[in-house]
Backbone as numpy.savetxt, mean C-alpha at the origin, in Angstrom:
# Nx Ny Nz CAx CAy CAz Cx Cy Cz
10.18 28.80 20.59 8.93 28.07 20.42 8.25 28.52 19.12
8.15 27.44 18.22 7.78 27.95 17.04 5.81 28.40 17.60
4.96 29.86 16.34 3.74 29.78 16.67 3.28 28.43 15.57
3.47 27.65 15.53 2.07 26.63 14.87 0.95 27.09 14.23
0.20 27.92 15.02 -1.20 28.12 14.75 -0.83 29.92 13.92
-0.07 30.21 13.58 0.34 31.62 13.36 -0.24 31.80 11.89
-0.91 32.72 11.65 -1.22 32.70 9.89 0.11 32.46 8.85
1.00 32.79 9.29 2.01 33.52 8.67 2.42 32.26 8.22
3.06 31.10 9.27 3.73 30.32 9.68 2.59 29.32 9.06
1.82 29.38 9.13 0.58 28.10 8.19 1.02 28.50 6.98
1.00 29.65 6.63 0.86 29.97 5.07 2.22 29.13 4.24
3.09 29.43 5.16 4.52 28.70 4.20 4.61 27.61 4.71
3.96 26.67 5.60 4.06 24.99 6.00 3.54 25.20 4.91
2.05 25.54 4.49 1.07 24.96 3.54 1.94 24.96 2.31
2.28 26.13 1.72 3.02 26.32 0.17 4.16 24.92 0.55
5.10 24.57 1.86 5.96 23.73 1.64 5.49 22.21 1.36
4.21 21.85 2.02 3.37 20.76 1.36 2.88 20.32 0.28
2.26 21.74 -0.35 2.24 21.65 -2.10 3.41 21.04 -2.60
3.97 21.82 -2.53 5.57 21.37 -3.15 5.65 20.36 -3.05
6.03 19.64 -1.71 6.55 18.48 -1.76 5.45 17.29 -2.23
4.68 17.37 -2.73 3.19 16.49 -2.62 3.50 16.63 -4.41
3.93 18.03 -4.83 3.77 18.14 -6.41 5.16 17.26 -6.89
5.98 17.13 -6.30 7.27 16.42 -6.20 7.46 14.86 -5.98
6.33 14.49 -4.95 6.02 13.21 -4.93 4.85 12.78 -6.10
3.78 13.59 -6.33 3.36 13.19 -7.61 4.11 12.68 -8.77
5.07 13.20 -9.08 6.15 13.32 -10.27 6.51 12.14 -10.45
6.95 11.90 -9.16 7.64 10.74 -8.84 6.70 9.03 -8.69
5.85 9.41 -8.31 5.22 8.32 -8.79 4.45 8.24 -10.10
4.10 9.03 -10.90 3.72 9.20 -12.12 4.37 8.63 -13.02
5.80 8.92 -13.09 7.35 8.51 -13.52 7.40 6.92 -13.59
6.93 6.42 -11.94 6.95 5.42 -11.73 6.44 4.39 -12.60
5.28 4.84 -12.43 4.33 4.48 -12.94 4.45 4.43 -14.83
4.66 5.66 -15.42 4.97 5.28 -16.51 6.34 4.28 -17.17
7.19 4.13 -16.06 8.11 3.24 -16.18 7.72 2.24 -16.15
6.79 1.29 -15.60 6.90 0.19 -15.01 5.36 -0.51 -15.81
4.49 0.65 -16.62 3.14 0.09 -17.37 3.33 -0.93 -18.09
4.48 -1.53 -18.29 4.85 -2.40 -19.61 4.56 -3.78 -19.24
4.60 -3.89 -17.77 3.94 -5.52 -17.07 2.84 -5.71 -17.10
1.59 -4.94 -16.85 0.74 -5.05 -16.60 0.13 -5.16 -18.23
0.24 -4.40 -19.15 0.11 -4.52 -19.93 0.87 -6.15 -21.10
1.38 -6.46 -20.58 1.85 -8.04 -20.66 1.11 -8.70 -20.63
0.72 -8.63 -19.32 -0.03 -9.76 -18.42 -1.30 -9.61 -19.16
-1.82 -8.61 -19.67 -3.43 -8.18 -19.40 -3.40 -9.14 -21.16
-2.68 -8.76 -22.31 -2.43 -8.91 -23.39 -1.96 -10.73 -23.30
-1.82 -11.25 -22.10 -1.41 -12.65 -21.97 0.00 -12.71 -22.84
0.72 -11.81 -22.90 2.10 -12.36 -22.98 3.28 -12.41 -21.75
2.35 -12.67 -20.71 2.86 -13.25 -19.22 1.89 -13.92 -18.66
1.61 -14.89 -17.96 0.75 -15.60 -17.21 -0.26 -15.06 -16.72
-1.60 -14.87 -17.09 -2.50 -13.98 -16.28 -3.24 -14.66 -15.18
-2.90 -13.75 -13.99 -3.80 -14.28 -13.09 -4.76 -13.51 -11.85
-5.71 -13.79 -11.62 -6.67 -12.45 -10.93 -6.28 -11.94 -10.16
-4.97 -11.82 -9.59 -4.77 -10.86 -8.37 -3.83 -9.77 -9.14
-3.78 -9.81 -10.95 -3.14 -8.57 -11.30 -4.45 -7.59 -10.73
-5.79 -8.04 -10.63 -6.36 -6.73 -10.83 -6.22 -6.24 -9.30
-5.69 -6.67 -8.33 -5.27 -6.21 -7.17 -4.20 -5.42 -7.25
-3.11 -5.99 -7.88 -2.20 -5.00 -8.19 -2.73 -3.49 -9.28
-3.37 -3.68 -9.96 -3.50 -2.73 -10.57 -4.77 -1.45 -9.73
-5.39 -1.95 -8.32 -6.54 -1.23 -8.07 -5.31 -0.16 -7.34
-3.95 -1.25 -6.61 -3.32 -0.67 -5.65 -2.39 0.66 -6.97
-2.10 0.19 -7.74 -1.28 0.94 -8.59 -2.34 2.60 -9.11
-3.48 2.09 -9.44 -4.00 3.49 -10.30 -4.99 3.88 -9.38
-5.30 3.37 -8.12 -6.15 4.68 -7.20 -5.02 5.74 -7.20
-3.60 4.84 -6.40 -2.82 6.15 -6.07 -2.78 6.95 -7.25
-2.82 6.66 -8.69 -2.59 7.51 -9.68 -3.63 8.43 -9.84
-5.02 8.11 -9.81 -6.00 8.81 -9.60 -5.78 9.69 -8.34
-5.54 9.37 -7.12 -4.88 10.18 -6.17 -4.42 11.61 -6.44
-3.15 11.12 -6.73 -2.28 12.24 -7.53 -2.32 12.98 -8.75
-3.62 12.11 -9.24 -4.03 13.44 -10.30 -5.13 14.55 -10.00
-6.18 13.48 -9.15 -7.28 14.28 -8.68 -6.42 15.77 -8.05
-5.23 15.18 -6.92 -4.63 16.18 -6.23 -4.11 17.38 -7.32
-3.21 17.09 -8.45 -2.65 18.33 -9.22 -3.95 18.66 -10.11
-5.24 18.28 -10.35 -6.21 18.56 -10.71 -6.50 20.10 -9.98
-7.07 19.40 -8.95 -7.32 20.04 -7.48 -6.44 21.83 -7.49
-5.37 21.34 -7.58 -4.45 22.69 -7.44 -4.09 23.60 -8.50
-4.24 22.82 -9.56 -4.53 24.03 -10.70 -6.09 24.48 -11.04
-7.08 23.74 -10.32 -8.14 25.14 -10.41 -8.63 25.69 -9.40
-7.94 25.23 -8.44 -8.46 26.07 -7.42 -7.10 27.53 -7.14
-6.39 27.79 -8.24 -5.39 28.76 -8.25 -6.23 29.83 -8.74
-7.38 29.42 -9.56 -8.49 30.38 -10.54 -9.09 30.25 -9.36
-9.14 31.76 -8.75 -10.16 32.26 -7.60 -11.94 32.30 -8.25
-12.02 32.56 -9.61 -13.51 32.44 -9.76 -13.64 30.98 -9.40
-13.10 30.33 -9.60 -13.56 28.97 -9.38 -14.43 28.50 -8.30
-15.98 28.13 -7.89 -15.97 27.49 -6.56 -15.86 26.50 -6.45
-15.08 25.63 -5.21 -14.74 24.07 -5.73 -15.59 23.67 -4.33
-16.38 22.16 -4.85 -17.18 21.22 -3.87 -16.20 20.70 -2.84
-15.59 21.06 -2.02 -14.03 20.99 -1.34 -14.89 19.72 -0.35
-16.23 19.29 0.13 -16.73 18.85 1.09 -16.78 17.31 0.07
-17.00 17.72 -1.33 -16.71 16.14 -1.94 -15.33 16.03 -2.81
-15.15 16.47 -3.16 -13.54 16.59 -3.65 -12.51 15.68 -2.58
-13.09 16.31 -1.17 -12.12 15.81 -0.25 -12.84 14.29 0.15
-14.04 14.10 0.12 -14.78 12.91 0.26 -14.02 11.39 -1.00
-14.08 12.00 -1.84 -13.07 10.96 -3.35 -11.58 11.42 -2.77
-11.09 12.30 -2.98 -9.59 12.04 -2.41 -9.04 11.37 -1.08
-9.86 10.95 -0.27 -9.29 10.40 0.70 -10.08 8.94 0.26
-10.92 8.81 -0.15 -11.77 7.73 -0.63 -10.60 6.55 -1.22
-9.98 7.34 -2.25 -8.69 6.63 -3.15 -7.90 6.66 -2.48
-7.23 7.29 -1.60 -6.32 7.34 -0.90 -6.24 6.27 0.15
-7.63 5.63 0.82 -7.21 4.98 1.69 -7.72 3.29 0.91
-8.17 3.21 -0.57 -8.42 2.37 -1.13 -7.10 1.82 -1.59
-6.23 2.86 -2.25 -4.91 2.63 -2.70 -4.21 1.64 -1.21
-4.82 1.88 -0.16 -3.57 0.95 1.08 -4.52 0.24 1.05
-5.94 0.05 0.74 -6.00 -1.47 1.09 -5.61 -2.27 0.18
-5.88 -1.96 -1.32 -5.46 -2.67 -2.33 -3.97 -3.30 -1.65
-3.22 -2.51 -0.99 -1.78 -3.19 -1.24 -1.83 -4.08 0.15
-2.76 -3.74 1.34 -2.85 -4.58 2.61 -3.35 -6.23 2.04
-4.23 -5.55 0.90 -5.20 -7.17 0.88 -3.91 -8.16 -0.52
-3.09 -7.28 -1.05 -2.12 -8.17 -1.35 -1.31 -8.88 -0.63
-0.60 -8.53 0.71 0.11 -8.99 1.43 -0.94 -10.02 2.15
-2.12 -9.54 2.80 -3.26 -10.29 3.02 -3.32 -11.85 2.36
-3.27 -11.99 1.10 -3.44 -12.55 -0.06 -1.96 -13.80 0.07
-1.16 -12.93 0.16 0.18 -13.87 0.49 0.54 -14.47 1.61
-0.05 -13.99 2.74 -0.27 -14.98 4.10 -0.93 -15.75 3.80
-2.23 -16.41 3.07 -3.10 -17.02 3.10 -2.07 -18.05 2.02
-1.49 -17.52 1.51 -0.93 -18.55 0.34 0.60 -19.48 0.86
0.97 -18.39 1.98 2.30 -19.55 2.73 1.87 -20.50 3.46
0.41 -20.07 4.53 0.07 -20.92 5.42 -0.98 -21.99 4.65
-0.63 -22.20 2.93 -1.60 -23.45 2.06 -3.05 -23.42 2.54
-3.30 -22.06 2.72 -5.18 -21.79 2.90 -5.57 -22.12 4.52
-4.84 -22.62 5.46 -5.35 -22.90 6.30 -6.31 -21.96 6.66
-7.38 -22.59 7.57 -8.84 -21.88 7.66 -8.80 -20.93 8.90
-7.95 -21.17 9.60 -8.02 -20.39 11.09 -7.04 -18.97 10.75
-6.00 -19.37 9.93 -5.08 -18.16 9.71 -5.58 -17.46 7.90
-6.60 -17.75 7.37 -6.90 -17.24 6.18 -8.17 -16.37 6.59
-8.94 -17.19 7.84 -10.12 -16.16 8.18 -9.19 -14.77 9.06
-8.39 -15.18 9.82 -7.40 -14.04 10.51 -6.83 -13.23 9.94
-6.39 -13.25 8.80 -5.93 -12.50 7.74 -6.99 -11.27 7.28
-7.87 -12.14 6.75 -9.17 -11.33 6.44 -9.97 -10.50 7.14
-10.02 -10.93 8.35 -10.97 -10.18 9.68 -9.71 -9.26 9.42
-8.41 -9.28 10.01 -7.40 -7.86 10.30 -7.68 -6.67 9.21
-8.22 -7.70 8.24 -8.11 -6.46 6.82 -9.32 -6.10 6.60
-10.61 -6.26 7.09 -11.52 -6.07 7.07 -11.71 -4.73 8.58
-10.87 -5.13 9.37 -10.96 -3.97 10.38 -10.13 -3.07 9.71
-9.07 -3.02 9.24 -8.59 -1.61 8.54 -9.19 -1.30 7.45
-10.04 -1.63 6.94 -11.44 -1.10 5.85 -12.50 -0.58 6.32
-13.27 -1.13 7.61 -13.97 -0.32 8.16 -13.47 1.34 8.72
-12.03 0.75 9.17 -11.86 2.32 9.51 -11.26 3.42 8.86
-11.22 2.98 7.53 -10.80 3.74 6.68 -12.49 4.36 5.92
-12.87 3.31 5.53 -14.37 3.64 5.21 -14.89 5.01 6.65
-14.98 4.80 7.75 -15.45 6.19 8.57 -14.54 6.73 8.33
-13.44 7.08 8.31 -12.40 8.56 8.03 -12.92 9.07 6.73
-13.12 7.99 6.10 -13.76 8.92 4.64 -14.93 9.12 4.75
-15.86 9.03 5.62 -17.19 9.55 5.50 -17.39 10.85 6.43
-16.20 10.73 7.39 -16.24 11.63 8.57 -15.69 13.72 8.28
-14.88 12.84 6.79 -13.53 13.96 7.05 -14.56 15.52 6.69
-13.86 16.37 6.91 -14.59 17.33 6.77 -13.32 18.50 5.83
-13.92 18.95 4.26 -12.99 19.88 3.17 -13.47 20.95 3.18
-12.86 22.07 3.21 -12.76 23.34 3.40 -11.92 23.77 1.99
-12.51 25.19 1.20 -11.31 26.13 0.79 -10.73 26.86 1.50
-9.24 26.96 1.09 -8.66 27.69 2.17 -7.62 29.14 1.67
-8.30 30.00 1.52 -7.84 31.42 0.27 -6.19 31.17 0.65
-5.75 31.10 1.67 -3.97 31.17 1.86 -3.36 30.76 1.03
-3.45 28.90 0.93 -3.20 28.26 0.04 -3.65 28.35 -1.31
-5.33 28.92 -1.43 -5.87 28.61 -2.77 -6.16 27.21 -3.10
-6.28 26.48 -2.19 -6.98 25.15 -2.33 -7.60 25.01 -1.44
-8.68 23.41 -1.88 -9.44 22.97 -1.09 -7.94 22.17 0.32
-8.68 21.63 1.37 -7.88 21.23 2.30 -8.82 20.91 3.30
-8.03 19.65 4.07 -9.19 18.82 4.89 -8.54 19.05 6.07
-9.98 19.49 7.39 -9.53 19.94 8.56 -9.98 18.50 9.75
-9.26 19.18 10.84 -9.41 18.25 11.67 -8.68 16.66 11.01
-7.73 17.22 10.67 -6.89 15.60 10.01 -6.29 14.29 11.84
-6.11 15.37 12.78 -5.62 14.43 13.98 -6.73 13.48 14.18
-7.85 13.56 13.65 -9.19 12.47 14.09 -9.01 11.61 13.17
-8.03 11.25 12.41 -8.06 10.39 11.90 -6.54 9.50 11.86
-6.05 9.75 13.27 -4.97 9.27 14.17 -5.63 7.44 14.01
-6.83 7.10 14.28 -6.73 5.34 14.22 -6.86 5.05 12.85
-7.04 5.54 12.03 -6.85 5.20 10.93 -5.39 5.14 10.37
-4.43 5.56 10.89 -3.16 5.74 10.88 -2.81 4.11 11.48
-2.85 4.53 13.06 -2.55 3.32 13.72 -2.83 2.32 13.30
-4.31 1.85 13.16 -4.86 1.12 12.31 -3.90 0.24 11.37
-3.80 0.88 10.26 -3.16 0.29 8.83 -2.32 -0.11 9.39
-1.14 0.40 10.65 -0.10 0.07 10.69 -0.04 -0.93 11.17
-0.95 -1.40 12.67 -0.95 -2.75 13.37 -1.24 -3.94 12.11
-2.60 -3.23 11.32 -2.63 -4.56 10.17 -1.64 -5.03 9.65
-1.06 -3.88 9.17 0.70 -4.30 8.18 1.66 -5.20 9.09
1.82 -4.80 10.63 2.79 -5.80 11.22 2.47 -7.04 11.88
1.00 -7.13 11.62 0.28 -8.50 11.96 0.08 -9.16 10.66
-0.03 -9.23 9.98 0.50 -9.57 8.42 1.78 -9.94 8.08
2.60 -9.28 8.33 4.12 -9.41 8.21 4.38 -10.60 9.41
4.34 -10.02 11.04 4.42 -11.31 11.71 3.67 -12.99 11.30
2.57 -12.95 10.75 1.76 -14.10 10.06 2.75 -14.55 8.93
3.59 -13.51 8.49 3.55 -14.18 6.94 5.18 -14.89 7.47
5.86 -14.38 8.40 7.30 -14.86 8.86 7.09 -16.33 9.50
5.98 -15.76 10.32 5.84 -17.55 11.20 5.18 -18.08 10.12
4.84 -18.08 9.22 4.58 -19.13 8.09 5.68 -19.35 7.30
6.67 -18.47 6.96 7.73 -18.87 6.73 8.51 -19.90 7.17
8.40 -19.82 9.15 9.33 -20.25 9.66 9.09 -21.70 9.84
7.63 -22.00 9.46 7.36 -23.48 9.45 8.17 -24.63 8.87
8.50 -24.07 7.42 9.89 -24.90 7.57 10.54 -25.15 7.28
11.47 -26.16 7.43 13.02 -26.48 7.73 13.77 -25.76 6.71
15.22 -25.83 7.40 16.30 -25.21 6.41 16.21 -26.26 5.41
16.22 -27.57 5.87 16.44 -28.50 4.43 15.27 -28.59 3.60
14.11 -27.78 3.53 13.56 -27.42 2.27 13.47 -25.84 2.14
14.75 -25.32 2.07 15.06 -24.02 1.44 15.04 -23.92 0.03
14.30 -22.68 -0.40 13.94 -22.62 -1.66 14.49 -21.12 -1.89
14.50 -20.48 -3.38 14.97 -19.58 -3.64 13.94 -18.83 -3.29
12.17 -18.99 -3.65 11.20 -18.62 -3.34 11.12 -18.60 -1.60
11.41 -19.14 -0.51 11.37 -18.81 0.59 12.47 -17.62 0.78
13.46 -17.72 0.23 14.48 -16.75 0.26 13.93 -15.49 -0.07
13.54 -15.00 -1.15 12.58 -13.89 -1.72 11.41 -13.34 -0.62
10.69 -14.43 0.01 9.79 -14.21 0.87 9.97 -13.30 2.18
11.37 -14.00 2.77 11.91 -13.19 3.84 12.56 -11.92 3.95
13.14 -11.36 1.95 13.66 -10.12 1.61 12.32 -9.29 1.97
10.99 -9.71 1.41 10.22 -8.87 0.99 9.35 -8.83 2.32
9.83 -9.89 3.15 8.97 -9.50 4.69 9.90 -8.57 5.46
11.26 -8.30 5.25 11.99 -7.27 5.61 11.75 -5.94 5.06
11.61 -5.80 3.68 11.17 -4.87 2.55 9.78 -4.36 3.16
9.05 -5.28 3.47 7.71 -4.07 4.14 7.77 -4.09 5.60
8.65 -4.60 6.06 8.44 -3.88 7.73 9.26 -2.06 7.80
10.15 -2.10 6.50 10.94 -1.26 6.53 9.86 -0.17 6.06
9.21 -0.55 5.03 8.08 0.33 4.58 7.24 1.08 5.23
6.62 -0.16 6.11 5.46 0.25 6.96 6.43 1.82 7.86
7.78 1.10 8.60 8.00 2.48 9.51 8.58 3.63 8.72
8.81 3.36 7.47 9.55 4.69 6.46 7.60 5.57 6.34
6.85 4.67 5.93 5.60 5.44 5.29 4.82 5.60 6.42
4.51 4.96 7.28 3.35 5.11 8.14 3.92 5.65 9.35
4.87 5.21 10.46 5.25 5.78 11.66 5.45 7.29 11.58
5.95 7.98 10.37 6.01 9.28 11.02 4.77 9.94 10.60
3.81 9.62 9.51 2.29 9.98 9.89 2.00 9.69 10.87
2.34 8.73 11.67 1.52 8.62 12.84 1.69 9.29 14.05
3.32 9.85 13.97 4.14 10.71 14.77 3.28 12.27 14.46
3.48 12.94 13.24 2.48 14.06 13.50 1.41 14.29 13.75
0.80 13.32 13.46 -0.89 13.12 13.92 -1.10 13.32 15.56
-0.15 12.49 16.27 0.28 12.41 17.43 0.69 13.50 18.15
1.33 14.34 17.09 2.22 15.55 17.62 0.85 16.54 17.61
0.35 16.47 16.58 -1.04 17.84 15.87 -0.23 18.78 16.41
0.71 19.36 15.51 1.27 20.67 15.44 0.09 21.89 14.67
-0.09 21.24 13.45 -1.46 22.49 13.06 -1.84 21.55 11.97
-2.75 21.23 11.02 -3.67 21.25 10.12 -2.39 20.87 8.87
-1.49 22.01 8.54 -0.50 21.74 7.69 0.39 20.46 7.77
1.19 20.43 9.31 1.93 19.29 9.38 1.08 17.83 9.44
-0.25 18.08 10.05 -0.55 16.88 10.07 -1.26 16.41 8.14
-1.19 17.19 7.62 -1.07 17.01 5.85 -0.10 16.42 5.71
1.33 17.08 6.30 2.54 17.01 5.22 3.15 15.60 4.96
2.70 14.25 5.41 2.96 12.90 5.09 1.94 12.35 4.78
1.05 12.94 4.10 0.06 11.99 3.96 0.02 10.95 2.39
0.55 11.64 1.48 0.66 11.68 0.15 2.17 11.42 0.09
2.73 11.32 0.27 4.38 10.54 0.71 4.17 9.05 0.95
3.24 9.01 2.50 2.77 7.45 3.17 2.09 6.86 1.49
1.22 7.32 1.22 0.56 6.71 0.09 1.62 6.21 -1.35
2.57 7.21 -1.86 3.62 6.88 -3.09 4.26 5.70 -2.25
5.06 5.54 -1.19 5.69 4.73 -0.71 5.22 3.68 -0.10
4.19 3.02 0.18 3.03 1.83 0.28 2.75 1.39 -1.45
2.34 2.55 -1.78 1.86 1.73 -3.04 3.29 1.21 -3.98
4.57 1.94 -4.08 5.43 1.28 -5.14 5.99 0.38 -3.89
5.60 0.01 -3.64 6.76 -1.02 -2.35 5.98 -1.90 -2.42
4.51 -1.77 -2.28 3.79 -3.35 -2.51 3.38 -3.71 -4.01
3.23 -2.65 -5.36 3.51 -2.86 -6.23 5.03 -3.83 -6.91
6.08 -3.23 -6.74 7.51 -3.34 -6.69 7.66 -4.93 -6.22
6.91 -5.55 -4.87 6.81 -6.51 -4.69 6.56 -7.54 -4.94
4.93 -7.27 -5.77 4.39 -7.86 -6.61 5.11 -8.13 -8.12
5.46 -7.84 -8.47 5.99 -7.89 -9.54 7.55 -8.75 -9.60
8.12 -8.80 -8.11 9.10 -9.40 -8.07 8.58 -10.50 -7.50
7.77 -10.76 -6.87 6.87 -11.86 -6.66 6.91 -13.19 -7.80
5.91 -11.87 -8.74 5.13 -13.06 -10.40 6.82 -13.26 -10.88
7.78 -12.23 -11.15 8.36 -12.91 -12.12 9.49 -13.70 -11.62
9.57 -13.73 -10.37 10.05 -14.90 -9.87 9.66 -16.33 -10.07
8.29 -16.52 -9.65 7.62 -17.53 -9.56 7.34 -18.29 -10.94
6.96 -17.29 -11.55 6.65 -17.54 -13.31 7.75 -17.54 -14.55
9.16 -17.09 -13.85 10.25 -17.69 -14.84 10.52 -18.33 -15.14
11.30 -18.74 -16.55 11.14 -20.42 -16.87 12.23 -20.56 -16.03
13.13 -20.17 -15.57 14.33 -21.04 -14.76 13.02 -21.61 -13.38
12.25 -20.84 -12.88 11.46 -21.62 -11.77 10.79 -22.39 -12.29
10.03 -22.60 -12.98 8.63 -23.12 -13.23 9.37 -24.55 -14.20
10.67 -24.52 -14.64 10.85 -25.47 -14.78 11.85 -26.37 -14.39
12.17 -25.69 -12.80 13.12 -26.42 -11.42 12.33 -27.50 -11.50
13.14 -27.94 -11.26 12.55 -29.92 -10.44 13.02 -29.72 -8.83
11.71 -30.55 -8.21 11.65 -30.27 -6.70 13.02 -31.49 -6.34
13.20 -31.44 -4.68 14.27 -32.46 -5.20 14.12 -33.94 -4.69
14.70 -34.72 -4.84 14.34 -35.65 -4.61 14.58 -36.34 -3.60
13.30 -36.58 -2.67 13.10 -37.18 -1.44 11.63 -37.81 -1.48
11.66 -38.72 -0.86 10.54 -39.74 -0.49 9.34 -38.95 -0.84
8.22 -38.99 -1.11 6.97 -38.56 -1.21 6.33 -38.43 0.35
6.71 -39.65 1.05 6.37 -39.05 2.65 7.25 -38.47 3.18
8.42 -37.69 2.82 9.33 -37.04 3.79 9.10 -36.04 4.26
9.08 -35.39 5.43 8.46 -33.98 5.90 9.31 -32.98 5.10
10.08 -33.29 4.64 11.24 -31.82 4.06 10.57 -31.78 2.47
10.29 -33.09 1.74 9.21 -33.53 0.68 8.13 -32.07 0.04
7.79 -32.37 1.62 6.23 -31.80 1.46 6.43 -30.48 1.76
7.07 -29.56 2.82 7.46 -28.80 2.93 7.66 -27.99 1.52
9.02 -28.49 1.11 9.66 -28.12 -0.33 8.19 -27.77 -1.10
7.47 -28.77 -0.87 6.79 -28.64 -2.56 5.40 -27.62 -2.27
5.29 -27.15 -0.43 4.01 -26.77 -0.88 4.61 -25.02 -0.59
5.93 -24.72 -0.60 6.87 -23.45 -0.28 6.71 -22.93 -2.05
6.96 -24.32 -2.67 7.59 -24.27 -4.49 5.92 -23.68 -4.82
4.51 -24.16 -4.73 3.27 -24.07 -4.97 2.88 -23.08 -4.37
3.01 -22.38 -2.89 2.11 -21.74 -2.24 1.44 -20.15 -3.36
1.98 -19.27 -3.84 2.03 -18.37 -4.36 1.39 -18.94 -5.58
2.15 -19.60 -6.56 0.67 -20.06 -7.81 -0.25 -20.59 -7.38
-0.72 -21.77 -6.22 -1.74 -21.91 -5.97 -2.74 -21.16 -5.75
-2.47 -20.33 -5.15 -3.22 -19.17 -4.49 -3.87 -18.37 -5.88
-3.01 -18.03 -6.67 -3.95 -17.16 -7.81 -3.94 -17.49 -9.44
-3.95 -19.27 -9.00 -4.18 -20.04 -10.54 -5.78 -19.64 -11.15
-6.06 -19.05 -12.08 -6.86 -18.90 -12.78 -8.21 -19.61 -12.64
């Protein structure tokens, strides 16, 4: 029986969390400097600009702010003169942290509303789901409570299992989103299959896989509350892997939609009243409609 609560046994969970948190920083930093060259396109209009880059970009550079505030964080709080405001430090780091998932909820958000052509009953449903995982992210960040902690030499936020529905939370949003965005898929027919419906159903597979790679096993230690450390040790993992997965998405999204091989397909040809017609053309539209300028 491992002790959990053992000083000893905190002290090296904690050092093994640094690590891996300084490791996932890297890695999305990396990312991130790999991939600046779109956004910077778009912003410069030598790609189609349209207002939901700045969605992508809130979801892209909280987490970066995230992960810098965090290696901020840990190189001065290594300088013991240092005293650090650990009660607001930790108030902005979880602040961005749980801004970074909505940014990427209210993208997927954003793309239900655009398969089901705005309908009013499933665009307000969309919104209410994502508006309840904002409220409860908003109280976890007002609630949490930061501590220094001499073992580690950093600040560190206690009582992390109270923020078990905020876990759950995000996650029900993400698979009520995903289920919305499939049955809007499934509306219709094979005979107006598009390459763009095809893409749709990779990337509704692509985040169900997400949601349980990033969020289920936060939600598993939270669940478990082994000690303070483990329920840390996915927290900043869940966050790199939400944000490049709905980033990553986005981007295969626009330049799908906005390539000249798409944008200058011809729909095909059937009656103007044919149900497969209309289908086709509002599958070919849904996604530019949604964030034409």
């Amino acid at each position: 029986m491992v002790p959990w609560h053992d000083p000893a046994v905190l002290e090296k969970e904690y050092l093994a969390v640094v690590k891996l948190d300084h490791v996932v920083a890297g890695i999305y930093i990396w990312e991130t400097i790999l991939t600046a060259d779109f956004e910077l396109e778009v912003l410069r209009r030598k790609k189609p600009y349209r207002w939901t880059i700045w969605l992508y970009l809130g979801t892209r550079y909280t987490t970066l702010l995230t992960f810098i505030m965090y290696l901020v964080d840990s190189a001065i709080a290594s300088d013991s003169r240092t005293k650090l405001p650990c009660q607001l430090l930790g108030a902005i780091y979880y602040a961005l942290t749980y801004a970074s998932w909505e940014f990427a909820s209210l993208l997927i958000a954003l793309r239900v509303i655009a398969i089901w052509d705005r309908n009013k009953f499933v665009s307000s449903l969309a919104i209410a789901i994502w508006l309840v995982g904002l409220s409860l992210n908003i109280c976890g960040a007002v609630q949490l409570r930061g501590v220094y902690d001499p073992i580690v030499e950093k600040c560190i936020t206690v009582d992390v299992h109270n923020y078990l529905a905020n876990v759950v939370g995000m996650l029900v949003v993400d698979v009520v989103l995903l289920v919305s965005m499939v049955v809007g898929l499934l509306r219709y027919s094979h005979r107006s299959s598009t390459g763009l419906r095809h893409l749709l159903y990779r990337q509704c597979i692509m985040w169900l896989v997400l949601a349980v790679i990033g969020e289920a096993p936060l939600m598993v230690l939270l669940i478990l509350n082994f000690n303070e450390a483990m329920n840390n040790a996915y927290l900043l993992v869940t966050v790199a892997i939400m944000s490049i997965g709905a980033a990553r998405m986005y981007r295969s999204l626009f330049q799908h939609v906005f390539s000249t091989e798409y944008v200058s397909s011809k729909p095909p040809q059937v009656s103007p009243g044919a149900p497969a017609h209309r289908e086709a053309n509002s599958v070919a539209r849904c996604i530019p409609h949604l964030v034409r300028p």
